[in-house]
Backbone as CSV, one residue per row, in Angstrom:
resi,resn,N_x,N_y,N_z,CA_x,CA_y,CA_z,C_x,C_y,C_z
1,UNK,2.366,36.546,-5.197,2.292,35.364,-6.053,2.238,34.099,-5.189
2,UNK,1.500,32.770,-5.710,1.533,32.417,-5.167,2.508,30.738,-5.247
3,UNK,2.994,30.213,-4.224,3.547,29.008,-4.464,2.944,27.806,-4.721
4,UNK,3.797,27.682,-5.418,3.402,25.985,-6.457,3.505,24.784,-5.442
5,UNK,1.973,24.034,-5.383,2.234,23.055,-4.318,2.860,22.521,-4.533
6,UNK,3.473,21.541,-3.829,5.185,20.223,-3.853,4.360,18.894,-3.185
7,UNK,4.346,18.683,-4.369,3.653,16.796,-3.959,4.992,16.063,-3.245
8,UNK,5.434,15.369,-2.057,6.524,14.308,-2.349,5.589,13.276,-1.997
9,UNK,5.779,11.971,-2.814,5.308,10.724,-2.404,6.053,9.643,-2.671
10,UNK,5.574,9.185,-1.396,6.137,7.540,-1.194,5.332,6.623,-2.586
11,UNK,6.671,6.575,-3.210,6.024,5.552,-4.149,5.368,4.296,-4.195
12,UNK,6.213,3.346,-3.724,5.734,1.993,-3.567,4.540,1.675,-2.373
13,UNK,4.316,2.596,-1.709,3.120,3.073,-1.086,2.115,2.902,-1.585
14,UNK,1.799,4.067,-2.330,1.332,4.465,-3.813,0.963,3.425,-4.552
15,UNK,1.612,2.497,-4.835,1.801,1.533,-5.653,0.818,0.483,-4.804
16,UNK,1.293,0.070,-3.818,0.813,-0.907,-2.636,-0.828,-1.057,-2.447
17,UNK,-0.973,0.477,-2.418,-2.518,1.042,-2.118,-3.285,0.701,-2.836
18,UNK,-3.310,0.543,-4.503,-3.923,0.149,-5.624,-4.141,-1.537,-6.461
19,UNK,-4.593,-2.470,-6.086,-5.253,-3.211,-6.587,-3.882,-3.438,-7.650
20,UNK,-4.889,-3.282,-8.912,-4.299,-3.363,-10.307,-2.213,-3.139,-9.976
21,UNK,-1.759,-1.934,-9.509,-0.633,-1.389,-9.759,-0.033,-2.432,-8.734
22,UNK,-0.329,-2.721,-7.607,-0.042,-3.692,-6.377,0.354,-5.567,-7.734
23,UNK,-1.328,-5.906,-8.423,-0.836,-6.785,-8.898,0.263,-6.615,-10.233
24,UNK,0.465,-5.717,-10.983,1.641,-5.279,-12.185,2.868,-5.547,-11.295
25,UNK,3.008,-5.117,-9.701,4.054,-5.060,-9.260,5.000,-6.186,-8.807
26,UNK,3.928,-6.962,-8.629,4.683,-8.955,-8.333,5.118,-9.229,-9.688
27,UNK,4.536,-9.041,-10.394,5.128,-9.563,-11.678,6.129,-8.673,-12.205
28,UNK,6.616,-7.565,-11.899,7.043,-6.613,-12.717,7.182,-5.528,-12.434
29,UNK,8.247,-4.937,-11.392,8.263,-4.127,-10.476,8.314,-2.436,-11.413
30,UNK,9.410,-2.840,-12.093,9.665,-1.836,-12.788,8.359,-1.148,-13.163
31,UNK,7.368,-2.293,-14.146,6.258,-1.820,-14.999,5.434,-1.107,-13.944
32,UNK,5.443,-1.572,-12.523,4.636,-0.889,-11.847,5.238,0.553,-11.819
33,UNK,6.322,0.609,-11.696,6.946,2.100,-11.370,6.567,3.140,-12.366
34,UNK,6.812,2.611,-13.792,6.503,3.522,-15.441,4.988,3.674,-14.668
35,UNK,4.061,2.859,-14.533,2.779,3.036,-14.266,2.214,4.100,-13.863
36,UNK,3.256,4.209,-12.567,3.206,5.503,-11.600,3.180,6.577,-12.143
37,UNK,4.318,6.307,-13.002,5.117,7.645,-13.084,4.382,8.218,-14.408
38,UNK,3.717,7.610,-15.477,2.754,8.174,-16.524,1.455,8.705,-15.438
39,UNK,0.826,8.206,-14.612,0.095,8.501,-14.016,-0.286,9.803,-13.290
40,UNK,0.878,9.908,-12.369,1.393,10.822,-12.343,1.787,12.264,-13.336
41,UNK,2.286,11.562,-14.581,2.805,12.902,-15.442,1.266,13.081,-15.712
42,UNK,0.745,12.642,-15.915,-0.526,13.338,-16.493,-1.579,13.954,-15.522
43,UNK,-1.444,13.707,-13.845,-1.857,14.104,-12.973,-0.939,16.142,-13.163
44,UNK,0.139,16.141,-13.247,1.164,16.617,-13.105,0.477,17.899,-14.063
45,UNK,0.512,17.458,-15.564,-0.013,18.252,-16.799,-1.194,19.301,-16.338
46,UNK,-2.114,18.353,-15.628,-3.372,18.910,-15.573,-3.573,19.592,-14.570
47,UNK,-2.539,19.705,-13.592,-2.256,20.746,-12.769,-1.114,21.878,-12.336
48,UNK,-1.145,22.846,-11.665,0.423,23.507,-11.429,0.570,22.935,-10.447
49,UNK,1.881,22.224,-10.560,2.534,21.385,-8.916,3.710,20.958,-9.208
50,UNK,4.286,21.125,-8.389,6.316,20.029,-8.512,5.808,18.859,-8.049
51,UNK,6.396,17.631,-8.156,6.169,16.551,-7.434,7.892,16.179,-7.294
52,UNK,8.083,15.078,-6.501,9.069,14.569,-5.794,8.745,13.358,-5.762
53,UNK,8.974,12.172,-6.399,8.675,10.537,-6.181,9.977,9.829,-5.573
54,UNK,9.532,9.273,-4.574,10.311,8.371,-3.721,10.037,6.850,-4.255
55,UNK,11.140,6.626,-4.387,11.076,4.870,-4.350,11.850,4.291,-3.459
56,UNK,12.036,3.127,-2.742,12.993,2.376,-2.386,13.701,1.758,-3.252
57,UNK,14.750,1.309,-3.185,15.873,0.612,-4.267,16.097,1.111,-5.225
58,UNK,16.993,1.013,-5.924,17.849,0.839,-7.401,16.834,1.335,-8.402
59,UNK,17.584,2.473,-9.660,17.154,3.022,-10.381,17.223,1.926,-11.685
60,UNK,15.966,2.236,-12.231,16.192,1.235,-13.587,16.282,2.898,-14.749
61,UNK,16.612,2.426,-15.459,16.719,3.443,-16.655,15.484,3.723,-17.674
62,UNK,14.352,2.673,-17.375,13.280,3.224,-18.311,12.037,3.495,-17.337
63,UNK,12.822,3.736,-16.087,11.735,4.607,-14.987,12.214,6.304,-14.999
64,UNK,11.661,6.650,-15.419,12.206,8.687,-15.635,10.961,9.564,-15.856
65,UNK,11.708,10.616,-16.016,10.119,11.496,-15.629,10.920,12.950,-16.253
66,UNK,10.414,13.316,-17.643,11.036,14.749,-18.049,10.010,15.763,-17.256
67,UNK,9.137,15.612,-16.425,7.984,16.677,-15.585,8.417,16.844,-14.610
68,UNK,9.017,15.647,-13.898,9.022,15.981,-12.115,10.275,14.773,-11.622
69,UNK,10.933,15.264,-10.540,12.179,14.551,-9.643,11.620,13.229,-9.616
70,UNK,12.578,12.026,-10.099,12.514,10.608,-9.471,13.652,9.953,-9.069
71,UNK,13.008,9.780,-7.165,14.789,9.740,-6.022,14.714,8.227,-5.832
72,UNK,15.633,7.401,-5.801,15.722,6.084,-5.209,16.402,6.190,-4.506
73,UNK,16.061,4.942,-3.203,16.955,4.669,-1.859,18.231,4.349,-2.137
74,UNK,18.109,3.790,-2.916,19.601,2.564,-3.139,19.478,1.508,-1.869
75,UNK,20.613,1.648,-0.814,20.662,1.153,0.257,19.911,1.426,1.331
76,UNK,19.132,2.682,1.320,18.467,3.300,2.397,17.170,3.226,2.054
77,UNK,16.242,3.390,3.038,14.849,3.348,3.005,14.571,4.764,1.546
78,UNK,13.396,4.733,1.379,12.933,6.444,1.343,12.386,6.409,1.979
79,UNK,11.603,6.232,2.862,11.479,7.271,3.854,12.432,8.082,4.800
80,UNK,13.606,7.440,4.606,14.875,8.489,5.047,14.689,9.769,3.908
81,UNK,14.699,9.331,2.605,14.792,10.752,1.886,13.665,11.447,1.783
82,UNK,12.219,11.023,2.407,11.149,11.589,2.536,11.167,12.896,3.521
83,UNK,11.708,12.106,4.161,11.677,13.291,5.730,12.797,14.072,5.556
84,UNK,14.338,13.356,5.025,14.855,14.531,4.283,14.795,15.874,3.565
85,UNK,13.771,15.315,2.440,13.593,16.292,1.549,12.590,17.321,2.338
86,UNK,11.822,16.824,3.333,10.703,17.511,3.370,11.444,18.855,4.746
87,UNK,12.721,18.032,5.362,13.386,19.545,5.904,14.409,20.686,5.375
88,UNK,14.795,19.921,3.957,15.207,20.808,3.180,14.392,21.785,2.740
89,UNK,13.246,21.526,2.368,12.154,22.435,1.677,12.032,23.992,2.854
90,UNK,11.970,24.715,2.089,11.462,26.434,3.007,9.700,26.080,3.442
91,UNK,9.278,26.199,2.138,7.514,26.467,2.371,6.942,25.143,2.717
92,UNK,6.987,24.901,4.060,6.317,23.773,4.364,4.980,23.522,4.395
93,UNK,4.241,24.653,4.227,2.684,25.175,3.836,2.183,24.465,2.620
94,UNK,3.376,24.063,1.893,3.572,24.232,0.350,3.253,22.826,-0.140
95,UNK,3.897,22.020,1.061,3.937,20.413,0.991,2.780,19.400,1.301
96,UNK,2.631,18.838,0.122,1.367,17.500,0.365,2.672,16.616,0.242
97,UNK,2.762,15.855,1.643,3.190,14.123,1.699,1.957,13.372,1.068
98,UNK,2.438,12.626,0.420,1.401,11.726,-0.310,1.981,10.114,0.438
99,UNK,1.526,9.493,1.213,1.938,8.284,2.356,0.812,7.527,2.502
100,UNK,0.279,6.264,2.911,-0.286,5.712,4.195,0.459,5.456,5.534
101,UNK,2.085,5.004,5.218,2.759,5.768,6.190,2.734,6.374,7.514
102,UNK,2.312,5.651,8.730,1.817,6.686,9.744,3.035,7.280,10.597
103,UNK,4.609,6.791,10.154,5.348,7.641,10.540,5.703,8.958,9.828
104,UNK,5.613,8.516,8.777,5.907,10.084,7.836,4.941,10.491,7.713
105,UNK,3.694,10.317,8.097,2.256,11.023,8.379,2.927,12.119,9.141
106,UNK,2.934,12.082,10.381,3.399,12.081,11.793,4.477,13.318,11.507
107,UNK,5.763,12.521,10.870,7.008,13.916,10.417,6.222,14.625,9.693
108,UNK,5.559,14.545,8.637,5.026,15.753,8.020,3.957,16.763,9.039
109,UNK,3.441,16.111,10.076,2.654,17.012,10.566,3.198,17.838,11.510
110,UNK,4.216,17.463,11.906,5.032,18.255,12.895,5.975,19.115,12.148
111,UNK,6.438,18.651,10.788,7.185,19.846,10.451,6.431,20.966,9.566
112,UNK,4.454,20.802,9.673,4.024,21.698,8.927,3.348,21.403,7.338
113,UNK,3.810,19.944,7.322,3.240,20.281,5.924,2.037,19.534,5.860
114,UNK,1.603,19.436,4.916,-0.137,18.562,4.760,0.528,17.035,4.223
115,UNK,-0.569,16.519,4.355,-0.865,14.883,3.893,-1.417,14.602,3.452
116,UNK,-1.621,13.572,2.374,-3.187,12.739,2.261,-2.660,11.035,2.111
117,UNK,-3.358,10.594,2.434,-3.106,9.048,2.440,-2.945,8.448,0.871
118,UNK,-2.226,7.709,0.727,-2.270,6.854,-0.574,-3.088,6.294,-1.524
119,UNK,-4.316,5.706,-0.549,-5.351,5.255,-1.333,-6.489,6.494,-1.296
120,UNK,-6.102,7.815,-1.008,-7.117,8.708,-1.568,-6.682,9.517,-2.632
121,UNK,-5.370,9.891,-2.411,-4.543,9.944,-3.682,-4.637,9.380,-5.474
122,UNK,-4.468,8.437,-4.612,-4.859,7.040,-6.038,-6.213,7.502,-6.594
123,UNK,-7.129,7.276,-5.660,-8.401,8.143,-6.601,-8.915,9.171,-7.161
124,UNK,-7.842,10.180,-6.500,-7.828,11.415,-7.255,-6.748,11.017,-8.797
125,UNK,-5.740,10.282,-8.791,-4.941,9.722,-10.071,-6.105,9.359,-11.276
126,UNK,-7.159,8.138,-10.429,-7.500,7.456,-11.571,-9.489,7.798,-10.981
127,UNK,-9.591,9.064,-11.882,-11.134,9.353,-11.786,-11.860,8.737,-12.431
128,UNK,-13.095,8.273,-11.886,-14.267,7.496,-12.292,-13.938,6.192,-12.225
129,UNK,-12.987,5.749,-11.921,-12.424,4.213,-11.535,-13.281,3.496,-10.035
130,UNK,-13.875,4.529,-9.196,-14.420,3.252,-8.360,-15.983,3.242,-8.838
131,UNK,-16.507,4.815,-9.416,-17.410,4.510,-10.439,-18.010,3.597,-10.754
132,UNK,-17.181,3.230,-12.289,-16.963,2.127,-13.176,-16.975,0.784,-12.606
133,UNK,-16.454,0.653,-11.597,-16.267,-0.860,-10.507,-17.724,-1.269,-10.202
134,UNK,-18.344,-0.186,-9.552,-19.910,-0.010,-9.122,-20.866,-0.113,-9.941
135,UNK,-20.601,0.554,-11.000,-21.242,0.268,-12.339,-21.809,-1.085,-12.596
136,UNK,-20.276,-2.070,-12.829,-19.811,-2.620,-13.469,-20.422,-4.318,-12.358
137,UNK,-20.689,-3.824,-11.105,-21.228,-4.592,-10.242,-22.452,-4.791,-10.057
138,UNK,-23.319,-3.964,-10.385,-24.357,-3.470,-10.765,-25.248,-4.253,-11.846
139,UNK,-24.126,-3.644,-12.894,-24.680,-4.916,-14.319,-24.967,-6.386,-13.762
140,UNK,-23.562,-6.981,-13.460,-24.028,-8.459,-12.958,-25.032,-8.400,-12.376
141,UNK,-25.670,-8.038,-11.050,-26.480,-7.833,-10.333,-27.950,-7.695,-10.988
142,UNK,-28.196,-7.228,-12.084,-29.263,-6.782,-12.866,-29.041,-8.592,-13.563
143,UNK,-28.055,-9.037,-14.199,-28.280,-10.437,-14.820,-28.741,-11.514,-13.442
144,UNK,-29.643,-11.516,-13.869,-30.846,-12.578,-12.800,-29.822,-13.853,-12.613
145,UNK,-29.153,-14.353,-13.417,-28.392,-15.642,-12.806,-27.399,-15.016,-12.102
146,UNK,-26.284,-14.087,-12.106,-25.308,-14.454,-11.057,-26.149,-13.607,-9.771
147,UNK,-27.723,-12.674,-9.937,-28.017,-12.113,-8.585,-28.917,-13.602,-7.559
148,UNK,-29.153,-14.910,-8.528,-29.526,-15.849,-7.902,-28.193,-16.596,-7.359
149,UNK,-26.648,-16.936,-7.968,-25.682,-17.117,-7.334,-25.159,-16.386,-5.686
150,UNK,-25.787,-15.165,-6.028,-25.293,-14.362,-4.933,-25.796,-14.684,-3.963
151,UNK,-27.040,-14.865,-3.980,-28.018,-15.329,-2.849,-28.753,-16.720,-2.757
152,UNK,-28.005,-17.727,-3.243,-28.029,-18.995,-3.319,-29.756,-19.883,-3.789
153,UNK,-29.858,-18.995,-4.602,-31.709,-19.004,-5.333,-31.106,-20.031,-6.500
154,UNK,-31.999,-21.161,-6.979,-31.197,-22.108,-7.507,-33.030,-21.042,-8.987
């Protein structure tokens, strides 16, 4: 049989990496976190996997997750409980670090487990999103006034 991959990720990473979730997060740290963490559950649904979410700081109470573990630092980094968790774990085969992170890149590769960076992550979260951007750049581009703005054609 086989084992269920174990996502752990650096959240605010995660968060950092993405545009949109980066700007929710100045205004509204928390909202960025729920963000994640629906994001996630539905990443979660549509696949077999444990996940493990790291945050730094203080737990709010309408950040939770009935699918998968959500750890806060409190006083300590997570990436202390990143590299923690990830030597508690047996099947290190088993483990995607989800980071940009190039120190816990680094611990995860030495203790065995896999990686992927944050902002490739993110696009596996939110499919057809750079798409849609391209698309969506495109259109303007086709409207003859802002492709004469672009290239200073009066």
């Amino acid at each position: 049989m086989q084992n269920l991959k174990h996502y752990i990720i650096d959240g605010n990473n995660l968060i950092g990496k993405d545009a949109f979730l980066s700007k929710i997060q100045r205004a509204d740290k928390q909202n960025a976190r729920r963000q994640v963490v629906a994001l996630l559950e539905t990443f979660a649904r549509s696949k077999k996997i444990k996940i493990s979410l790291h945050f730094d700081g203080f737990p709010d109470e309408s950040t939770k997750s009935n699918i998968f573990q959500i750890n806060f630092s409190f006083k300590k980094t997570a990436d202390y409980f990143i590299k923690k968790e990830i030597d508690i774990r047996a099947n290190k085969s088993d483990i995607i670090v989800v980071t940009s992170d190039s120190n816990i890149i680094q611990y995860a590769k030495v203790s065995g487990c896999s990686s992927i960076l944050s902002e490739q992550f993110i696009a596996e979260l939110k499919p057809g999103k750079p798409q849609d951007d391209e698309e969506e750049r495109i259109k303007q581009l086709n409207n003859i006034s802002e492709f004469k703005k672009l290239f200073g054609v009066d």
